[in-house]
C-alpha positions as CSV (number, residue, x, y, z in Angstrom):
1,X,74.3,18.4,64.3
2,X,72.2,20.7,62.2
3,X,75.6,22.3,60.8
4,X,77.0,18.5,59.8
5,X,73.7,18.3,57.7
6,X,74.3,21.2,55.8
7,X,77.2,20.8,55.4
8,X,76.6,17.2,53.7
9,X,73.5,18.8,52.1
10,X,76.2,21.2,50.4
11,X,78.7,18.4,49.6
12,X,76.2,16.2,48.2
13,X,74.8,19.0,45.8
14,X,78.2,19.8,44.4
15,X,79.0,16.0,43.7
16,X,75.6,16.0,41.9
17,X,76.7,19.3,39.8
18,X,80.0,17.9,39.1
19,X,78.5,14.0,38.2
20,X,76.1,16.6,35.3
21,X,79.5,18.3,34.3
22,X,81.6,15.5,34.1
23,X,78.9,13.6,31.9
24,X,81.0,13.2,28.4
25,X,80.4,15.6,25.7
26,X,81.4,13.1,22.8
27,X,78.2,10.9,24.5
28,X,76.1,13.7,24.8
29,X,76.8,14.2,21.0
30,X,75.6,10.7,20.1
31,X,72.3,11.1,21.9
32,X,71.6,14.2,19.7
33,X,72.7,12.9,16.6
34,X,70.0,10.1,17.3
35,X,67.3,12.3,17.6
36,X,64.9,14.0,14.2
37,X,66.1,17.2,13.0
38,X,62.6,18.9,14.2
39,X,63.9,17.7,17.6
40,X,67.5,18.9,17.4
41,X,66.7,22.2,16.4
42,X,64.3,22.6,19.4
43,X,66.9,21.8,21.7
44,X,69.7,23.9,21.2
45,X,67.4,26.3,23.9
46,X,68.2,23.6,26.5
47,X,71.5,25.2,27.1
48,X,74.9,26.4,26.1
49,X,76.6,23.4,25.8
50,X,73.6,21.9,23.8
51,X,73.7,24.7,21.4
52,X,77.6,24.5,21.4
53,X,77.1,20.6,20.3
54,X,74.1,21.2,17.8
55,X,75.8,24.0,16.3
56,X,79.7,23.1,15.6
57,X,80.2,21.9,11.5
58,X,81.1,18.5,12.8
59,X,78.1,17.6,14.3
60,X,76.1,19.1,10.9
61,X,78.2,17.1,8.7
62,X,77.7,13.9,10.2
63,X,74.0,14.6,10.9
64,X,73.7,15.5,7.5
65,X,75.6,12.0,6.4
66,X,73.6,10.1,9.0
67,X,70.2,11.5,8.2
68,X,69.1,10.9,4.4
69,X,65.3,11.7,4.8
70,X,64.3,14.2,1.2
71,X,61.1,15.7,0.9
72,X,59.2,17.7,-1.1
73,X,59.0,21.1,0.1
74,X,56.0,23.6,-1.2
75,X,55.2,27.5,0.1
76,X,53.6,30.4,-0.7
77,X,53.5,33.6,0.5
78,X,49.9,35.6,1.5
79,X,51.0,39.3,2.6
80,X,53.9,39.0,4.8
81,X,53.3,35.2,6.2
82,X,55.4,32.4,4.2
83,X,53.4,28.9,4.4
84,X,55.6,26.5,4.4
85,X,54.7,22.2,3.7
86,X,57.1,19.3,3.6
87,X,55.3,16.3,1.5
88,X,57.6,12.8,2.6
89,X,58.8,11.8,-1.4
90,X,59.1,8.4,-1.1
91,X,57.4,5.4,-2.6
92,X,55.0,2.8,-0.5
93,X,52.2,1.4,-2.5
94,X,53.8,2.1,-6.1
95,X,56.6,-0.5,-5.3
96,X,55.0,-3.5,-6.4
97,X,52.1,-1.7,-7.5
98,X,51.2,-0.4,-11.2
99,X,47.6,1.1,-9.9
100,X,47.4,5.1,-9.0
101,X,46.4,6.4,-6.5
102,X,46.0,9.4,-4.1
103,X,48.5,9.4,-1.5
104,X,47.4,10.6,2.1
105,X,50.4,10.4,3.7
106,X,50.8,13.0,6.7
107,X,52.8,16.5,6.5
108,X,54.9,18.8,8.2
109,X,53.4,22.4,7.7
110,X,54.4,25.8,9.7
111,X,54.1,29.7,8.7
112,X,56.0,31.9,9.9
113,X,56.6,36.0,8.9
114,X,58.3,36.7,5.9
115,X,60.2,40.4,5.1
116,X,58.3,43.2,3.9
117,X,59.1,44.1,0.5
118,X,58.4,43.5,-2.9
119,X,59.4,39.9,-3.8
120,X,60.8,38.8,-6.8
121,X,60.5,35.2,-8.0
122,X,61.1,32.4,-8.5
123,X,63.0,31.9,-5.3
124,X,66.8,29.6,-6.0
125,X,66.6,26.0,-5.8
126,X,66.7,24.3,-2.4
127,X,70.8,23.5,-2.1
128,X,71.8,21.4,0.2
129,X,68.8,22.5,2.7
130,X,68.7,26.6,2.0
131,X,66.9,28.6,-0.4
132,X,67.9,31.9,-1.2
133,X,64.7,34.7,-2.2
134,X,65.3,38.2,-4.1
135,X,63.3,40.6,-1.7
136,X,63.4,44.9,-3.1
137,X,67.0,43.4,-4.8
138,X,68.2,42.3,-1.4
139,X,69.1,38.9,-1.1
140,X,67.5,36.8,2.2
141,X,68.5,33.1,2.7
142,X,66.2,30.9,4.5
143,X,66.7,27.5,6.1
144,X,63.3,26.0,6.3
145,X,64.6,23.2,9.3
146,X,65.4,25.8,11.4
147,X,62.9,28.6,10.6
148,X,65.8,31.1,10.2
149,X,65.7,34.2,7.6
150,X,69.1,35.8,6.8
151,X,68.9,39.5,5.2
152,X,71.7,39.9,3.1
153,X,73.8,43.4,2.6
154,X,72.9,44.7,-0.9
155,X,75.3,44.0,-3.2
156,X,77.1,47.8,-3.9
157,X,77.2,48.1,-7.8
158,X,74.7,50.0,-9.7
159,X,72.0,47.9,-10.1
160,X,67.9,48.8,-10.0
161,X,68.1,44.3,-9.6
162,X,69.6,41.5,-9.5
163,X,69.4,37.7,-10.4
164,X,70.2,35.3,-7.3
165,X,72.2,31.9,-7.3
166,X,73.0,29.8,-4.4
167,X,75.6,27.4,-4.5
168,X,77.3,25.1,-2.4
169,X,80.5,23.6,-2.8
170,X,80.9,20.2,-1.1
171,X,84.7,19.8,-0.9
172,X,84.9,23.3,1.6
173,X,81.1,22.1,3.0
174,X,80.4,26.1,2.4
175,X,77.0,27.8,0.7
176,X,78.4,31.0,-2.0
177,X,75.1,33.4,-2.9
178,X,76.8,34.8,-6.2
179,X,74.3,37.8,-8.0
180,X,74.4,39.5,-11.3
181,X,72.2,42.8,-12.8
182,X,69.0,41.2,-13.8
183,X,68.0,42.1,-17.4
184,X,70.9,43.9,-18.1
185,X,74.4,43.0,-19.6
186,X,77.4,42.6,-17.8
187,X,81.1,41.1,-17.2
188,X,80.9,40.8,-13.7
189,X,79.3,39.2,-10.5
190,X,79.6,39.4,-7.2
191,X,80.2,37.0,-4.6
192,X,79.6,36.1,-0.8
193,X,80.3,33.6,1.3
194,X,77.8,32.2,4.1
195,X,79.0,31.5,7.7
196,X,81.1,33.7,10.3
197,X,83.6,34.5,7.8
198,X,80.7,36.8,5.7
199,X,80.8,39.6,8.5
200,X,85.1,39.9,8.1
201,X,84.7,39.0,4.2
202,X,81.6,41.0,2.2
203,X,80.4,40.9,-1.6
204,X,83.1,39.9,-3.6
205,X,83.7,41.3,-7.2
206,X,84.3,38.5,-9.8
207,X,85.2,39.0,-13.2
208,X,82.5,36.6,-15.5
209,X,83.8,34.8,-18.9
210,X,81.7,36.9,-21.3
211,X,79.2,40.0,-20.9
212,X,76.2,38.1,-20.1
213,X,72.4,38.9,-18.8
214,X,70.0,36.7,-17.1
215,X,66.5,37.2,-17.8
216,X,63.4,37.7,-14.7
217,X,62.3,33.7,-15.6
218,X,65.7,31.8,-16.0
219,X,66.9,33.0,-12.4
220,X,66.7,30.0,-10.1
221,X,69.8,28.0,-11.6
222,X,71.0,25.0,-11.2
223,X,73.6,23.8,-8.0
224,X,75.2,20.1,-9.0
225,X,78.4,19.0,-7.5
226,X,79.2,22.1,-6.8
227,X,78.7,24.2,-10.2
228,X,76.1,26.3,-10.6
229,X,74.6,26.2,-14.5
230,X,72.2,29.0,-15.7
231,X,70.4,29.9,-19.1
232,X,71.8,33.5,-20.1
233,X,71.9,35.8,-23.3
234,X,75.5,36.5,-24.3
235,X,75.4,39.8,-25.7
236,X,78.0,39.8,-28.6
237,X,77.4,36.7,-29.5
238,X,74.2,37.9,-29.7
239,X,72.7,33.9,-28.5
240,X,71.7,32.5,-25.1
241,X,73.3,30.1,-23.5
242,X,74.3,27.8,-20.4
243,X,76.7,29.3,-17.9
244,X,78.3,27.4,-15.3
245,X,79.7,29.0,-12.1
246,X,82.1,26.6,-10.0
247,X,81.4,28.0,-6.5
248,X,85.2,26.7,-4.8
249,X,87.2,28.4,-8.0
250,X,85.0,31.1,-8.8
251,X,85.7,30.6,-12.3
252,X,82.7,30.7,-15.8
253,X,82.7,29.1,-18.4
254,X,79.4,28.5,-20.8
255,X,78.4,26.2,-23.4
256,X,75.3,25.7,-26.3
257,X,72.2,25.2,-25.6
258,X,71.6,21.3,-26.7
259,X,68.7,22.5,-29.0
260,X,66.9,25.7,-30.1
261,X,63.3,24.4,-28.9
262,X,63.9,23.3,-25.1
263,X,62.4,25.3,-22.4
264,X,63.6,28.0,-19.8
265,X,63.2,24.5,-17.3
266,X,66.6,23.0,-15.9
267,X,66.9,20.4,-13.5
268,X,68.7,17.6,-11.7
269,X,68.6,13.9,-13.4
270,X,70.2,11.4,-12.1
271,X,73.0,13.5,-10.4
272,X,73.8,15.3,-14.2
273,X,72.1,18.7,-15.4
274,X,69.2,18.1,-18.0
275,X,67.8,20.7,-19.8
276,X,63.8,20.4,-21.2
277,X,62.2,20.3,-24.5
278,X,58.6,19.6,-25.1
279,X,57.7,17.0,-27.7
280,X,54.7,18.3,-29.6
281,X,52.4,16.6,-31.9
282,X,50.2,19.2,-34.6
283,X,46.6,18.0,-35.2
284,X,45.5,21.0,-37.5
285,X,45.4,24.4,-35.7
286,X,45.7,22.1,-31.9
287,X,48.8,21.4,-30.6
288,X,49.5,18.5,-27.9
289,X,52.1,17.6,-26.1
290,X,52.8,13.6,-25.7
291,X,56.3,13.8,-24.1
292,X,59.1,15.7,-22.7
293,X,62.5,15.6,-24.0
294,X,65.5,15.6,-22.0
295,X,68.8,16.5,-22.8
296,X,71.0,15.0,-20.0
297,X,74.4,16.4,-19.5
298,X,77.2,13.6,-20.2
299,X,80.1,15.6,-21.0
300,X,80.7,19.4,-19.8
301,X,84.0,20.0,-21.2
302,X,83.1,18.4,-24.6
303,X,79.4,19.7,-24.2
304,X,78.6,16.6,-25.2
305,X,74.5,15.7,-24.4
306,X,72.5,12.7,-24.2
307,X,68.9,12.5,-25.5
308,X,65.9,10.7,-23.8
309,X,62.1,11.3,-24.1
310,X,60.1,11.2,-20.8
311,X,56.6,10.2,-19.5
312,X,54.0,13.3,-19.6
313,X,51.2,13.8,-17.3
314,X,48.9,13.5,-20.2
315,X,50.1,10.1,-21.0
316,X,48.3,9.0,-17.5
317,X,45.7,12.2,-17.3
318,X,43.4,14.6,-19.3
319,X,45.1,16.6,-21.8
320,X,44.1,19.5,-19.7
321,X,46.8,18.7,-17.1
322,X,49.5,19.4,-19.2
323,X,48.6,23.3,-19.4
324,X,48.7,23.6,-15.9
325,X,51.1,21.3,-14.5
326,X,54.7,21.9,-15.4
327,X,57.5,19.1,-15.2
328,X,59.7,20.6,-11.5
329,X,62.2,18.2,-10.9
330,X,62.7,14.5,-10.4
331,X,63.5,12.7,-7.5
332,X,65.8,10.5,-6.3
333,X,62.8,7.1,-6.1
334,X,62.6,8.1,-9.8
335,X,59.6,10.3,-10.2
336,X,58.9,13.1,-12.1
337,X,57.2,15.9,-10.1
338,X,54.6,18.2,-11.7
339,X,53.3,21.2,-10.1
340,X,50.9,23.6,-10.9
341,X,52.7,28.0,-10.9
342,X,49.5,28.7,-8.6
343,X,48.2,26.9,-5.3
344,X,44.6,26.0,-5.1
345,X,42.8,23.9,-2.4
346,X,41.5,21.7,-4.3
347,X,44.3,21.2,-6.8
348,X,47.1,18.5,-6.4
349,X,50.8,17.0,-7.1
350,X,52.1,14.5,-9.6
351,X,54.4,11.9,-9.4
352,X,55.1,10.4,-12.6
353,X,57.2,6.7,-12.9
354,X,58.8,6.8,-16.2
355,X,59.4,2.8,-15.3
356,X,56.1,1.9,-14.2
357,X,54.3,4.1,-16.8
358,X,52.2,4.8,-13.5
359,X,51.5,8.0,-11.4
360,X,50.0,9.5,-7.7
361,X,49.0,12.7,-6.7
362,X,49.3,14.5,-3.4
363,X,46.4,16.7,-2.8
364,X,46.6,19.9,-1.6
365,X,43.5,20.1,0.7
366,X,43.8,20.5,4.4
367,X,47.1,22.9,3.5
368,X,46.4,26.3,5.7
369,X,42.9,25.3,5.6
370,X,40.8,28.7,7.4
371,X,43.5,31.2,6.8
372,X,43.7,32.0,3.1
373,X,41.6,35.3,1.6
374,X,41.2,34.3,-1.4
375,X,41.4,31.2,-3.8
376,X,44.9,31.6,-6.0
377,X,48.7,32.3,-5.2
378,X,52.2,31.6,-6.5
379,X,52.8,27.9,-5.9
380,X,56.6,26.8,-5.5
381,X,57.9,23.7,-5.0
382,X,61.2,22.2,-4.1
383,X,61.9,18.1,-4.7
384,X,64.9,16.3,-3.2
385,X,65.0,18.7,0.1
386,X,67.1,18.3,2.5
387,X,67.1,18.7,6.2
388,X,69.7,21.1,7.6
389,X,70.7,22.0,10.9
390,X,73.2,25.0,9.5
391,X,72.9,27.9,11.8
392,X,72.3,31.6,10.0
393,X,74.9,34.6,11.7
């Protein structure tokens, strides 16, 4: 009697086993893809098959399509700890509203450790959910979704440093980091390519248009639709300019600046690379700024630009803002964002609407309240993020 039970006991145990096996992957995949990225990336420890699931480039492109949440993402390093805040970008009071106002909307913030080394900055733009950071000229990529920090092999050239660009190009759904000698002129770049194909496939060498340098300010670049632009001095031309780098081809080509006055700021406008130029008005010996200039690309073959002048902080604040705040991107609701270079408690974010001739401001207080030393650090801010469940090898 007792060896009937056990054995039913046994029976029943493997039908329960193979009821959790035969349950279909395809519909375990749809139950993930419902859940928030935060959540996702948690659960890949819930087993191998999860982590199989969460992990395989199908699943990431369609959680990428399916997800369309953009933030703003800030950080700043103390020592060797990377703070790290995601600000939700979107309008909710300003969208039948003219009034400002300051927006309290809740955050995501985490810190986590950050290599030892001496960083060099600014860090690339945030490409389709990575950043890439120069760290003793040795290139780390970090996904801020998952928390994940990627050192790099140096790149073997002759080079004391080096100028990072991250690129990604959306017909192969692959991230390129591409590096050139920073501050000093060259012909060529080299070239890697992120995934499980980097450890059979290292730093490429790739032959650049025209001996070019980069300068320490002009570093971050630009990633659109898969070409990456970047303000460069070409050296027997003796004149800087805008080179482009299509991450798929590999291939450079550069054009003219669209005027002699803009500044070292590029950014994304409406899908299309604008480059900045600050309007100035002279009052005697004082100087204000009343607007910001864009130059949009239209054209890139014909370098053809388009002109527009912007809202400025000043137009809705003290004068006083516009020395400290600098115009960092715009976002797809149609904001310009203006940060600050340094992070202070007290201090806050801009959104400007060109349309509405209206602004808000995110303040800053509350951010790693208790754990800073001291007052002041290097403030960087990345609009239009986006979440990413791409795993780092």
């Amino acid at each position: 009697m007792e060896q009937q039970k056990e054995k039913k006991r046994k029976v029943s145990k493997r039908q329960r086993s193979t009821q959790s096996q035969s349950f279909p992957r395809d519909l375990t995949s749809e139950i993930l893809l419902t859940l928030p990225e935060k959540s996702v990336a948690r659960f890949r420890c819930v087993s191998k098959l999860w982590l199989s699931i969460t992990t395989d480039p199908y699943f990431i492109n369609v959680f990428k399509n399916r997800y369309r949440g953009l933030s703003l993402l800030i950080c700043f390093i103390e020592d060797d700890k990377l703070f790290v805040s995601s600000i939700p970008q979107h309008q909710h009071s300003l969208q039948n509203s003219k009034r400002s106002y300051s927006c309290s909307q809740p955050i995501y913030r985490y810190h986590m450790e950050f290599p030892e080394g001496q960083s060099n900055f600014p860090p690339t733009k945030s490409v389709q959910g990575l950043i890439c950071f120069n760290v003793s000229a040795t290139p780390i990529v970090w996904n801020p979704s998952t928390r994940q920090l990627l050192t790099l092999t140096k790149p073997r050239l002759s080079w004391n440093d080096i100028a990072i660009f991250l690129g990604y190009d959306p017909v192969e759904g692959i991230h390129k980091v591409m590096c050139i000698p920073l501050k000093r002129s060259s012909d060529v770049c080299r070239v890697l390519t992120l995934g499980s194909a980097q450890e059979q496939e290292p730093w490429r060498t790739v032959k650049t248009c025209h001996k070019h340098r980069s300068e320490y300010h002009t570093t971050s670049g630009r990633c659109i639709k898969g070409v990456v632009y970047y303000i460069a001095y070409v050296y027997h031309k003796r004149v800087w300019v805008i080179m482009s780098f299509d991450v798929r081809y590999e291939k450079f080509d550069m054009m003219q600046l669209p005027s002699e006055n803009i500044s070292r700021v590029m950014m994304t406008y409406e899908g299309r690379l604008a480059c900045v130029e600050n309007c100035v008005t002279k009052y005697g010996k004082l100087i204000r700024k009343h607007g910001t200039r864009l130059y949009i690309l239209e054209d890139a073959k014909k370098h053809k630009w388009l002109s527009k002048v912007v809202l400025a902080p000043g137009a809705c604040f003290d004068d006083r803002l516009k020395i400290y705040y600098q115009l960092n991107g715009y976002t797809h609701d149609g904001e310009f964002v203006y940060v600050s270079s340094t992070f202070d408690k007290k201090g806050y974010i801009l959104f400007c609407d060109p349309l509405r001739n209206s602004f808000r401001r995110f303040e800053l207080k509350g951010i790693a309240e208790g754990v800073l030393k001291s007052r002041m650090y290097a403030l960087y801010a990345f609009p239009n993020h986006v979440e990413s469940q791409i795993t780092l090898k």
